[in-house]
Structures are given as C-alpha cells and as structure tokens.
C-alpha positions, -999 to 999 in steps of 0.1 A, spaced: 255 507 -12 283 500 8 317 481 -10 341 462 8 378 471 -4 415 472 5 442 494 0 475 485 9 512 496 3 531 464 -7 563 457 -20 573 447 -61 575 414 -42 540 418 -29 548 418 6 528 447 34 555 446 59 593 433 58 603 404 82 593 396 117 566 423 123 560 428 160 549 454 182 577 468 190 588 469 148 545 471 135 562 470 99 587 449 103 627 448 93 628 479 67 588 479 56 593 514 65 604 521 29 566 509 21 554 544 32 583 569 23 553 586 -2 539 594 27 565 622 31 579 628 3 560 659 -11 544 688 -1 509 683 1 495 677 34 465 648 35 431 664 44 424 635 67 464 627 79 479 666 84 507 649 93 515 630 60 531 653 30 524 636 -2 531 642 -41 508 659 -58 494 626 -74 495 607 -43 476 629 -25 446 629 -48 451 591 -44 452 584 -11 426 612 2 397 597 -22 405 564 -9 407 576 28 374 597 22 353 564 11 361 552 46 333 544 71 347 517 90 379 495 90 381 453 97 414 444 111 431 406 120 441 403 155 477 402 144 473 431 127 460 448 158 482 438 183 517 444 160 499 477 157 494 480 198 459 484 192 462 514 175 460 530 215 427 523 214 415 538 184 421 527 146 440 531 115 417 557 105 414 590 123 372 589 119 358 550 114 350 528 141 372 496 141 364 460 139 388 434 151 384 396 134 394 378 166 391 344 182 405 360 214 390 382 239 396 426 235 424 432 258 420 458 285 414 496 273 397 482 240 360 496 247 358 522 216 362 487 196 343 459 183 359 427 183 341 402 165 349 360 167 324 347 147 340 348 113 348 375 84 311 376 70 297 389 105 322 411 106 318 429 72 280 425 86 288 446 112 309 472 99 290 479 69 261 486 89 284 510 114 298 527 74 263 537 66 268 552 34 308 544 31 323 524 24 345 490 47 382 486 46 399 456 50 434 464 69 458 427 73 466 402 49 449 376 65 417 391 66 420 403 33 428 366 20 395 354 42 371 384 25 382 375 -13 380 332 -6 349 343 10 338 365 -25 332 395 -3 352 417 -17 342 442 -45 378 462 -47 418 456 -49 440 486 -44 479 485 -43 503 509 -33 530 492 -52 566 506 -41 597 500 -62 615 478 -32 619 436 -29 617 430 9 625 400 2 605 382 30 575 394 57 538 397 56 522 388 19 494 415 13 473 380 -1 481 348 21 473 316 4 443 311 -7 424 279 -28 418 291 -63 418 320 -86 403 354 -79 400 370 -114 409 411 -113 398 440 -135 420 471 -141 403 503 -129 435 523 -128 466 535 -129 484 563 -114 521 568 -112 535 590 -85 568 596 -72 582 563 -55 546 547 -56 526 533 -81 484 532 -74 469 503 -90 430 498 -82 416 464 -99 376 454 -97 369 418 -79 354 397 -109 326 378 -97 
C-alpha cells in the first residue's frame, strides 16, 4: 500500500529555502547551501546522473528517490520552480499541483487539482500504483500532516541558519507526535526519517 511522505533539505533553523524565493531565485537568498551534498562526492545518483553524492548520501537519497511514484506540489512551489518546464521534480512520477488557480499554458503532462489536499493524495496515490506519494512545499506538507495524511517525515538537515525564508512545516494547530526511524550522518548533511504517530 501506498505511504504518503516528505523529504526535504532544511536548514538547522528548519527553513527549505532562504529569503524571498522567486522564480527567478527558486531557493531563495543563499538556500543553495541546502543542496551542496548534492555535489560534494563522487557517487553519481542512479536516478539524478547529474548529482555526485557521498557515499552515505547516496544510499540515502536513491532509496528515497526510488519509493517515488508520484509527487504533490503547492502552487507556489510550482511556479518559484517555473513549473518545473513542464515536467516535475522527479525525472519519472507524474506531478500533481494543489492549486486554487487554473494550469498555466504548456502545463498538459500535469494534473492540477483545486479541490483540496485529500483529493489530491487521492489522485496521486492511484497514479503511484505501488509507490509511493511525495509531498514537495511546506505548505502542502503542513496541510497533509493537520490533515493526518501523512505516514512519514524525512529531513535533510544541513549544518547552516538561514536565518529567514520558507519553514519546511508552516503553522499548523496542535501537536503532530514523531517516531525516530533513523539516522544517518553524511558529509555536510544529516538524514533524519521519523514515523507520523497516529
């Protein structure tokens, strides 16, 4: 059965870009220190050839990128992001786009859904099959867990205080009670997973 998650790189500070994200600066005033593990070893991701990462890292962030079978992203997300061109964050799963506003032009290879964060996980579990949904935005990841839709927590936790931008968890009403799952330490990242307590 298919589990909703996220995976994010966020700062000591807890923070997934730095300030004033935009389209033309997707992560914002320096959040491009939140993804120097990307390329700072020599392994090349079987999914992302184009990102060298530690040894550790690697194993990481290919398991997590393998579980993938469809990604939910909030319109802000999406359109600091350009709309990916037309195609997503990930390289195989279909995207879904939590939006009260219309798919712009060139947008057909993705689903835009208005009617709330429960239809949309509806839908993209059901496009995942047998993978798994990923939850890409802080603001949809805040709507998921207040909705108790979410079944897993994972931080990329880099040793930086931005000091200010997007939080990875926005606020939210009430307590969402974690479980450690794991820990793994790699070189300028730390990969925390935690189990949603229900």
């Amino acid at each position: 059965m298919s589990k909703v998650f996220t995976a994010l790189a966020a700062s000591i500070d807890g923070y997934i870009t730095g300030p004033d994200p935009n389209p033309e600066r997707p992560l914002g005033i320096g959040g491009d220190q939140l993804f120097e593990w990307y390329r700072d070893g020599d392994i090349p991701s079987q999914l992302y050839p184009s990102f060298r990462l530690s040894a550790p890292s690697a194993e990481v962030f290919d398991q997590v990128a393998a579980r993938v079978g469809a990604v939910i992203a909030g319109r802000k997300t999406y359109d600091d992001s350009n709309g990916w061109d037309g195609d997503g964050p990930h390289p195989t799963a279909p995207l879904f786009v939590l939006s009260h506003r219309p798919a712009p032009p060139g947008a057909s290879r993705q689903t835009f859904v208005e009617s709330g964060i429960s239809d949309a996980i509806g839908a993209a579990t059901h496009a995942a099959t047998d993978r798994d949904v990923a939850l890409v935005g802080s603001e949809v990841v805040t709507a998921a867990l207040q909705a108790g839709l979410v079944d897993e927590v994972i931080i990329h936790q880099v040793p930086v205080l931005l000091g200010g931008g997007v939080r990875y968890f926005g606020q939210m009403t009430g307590a969402v009670q974690l479980t450690r799952l794991g820990v793994v330490t790699a070189p300028g990242v730390t990969h925390l997973s935690f189990a949603v307590v229900r």
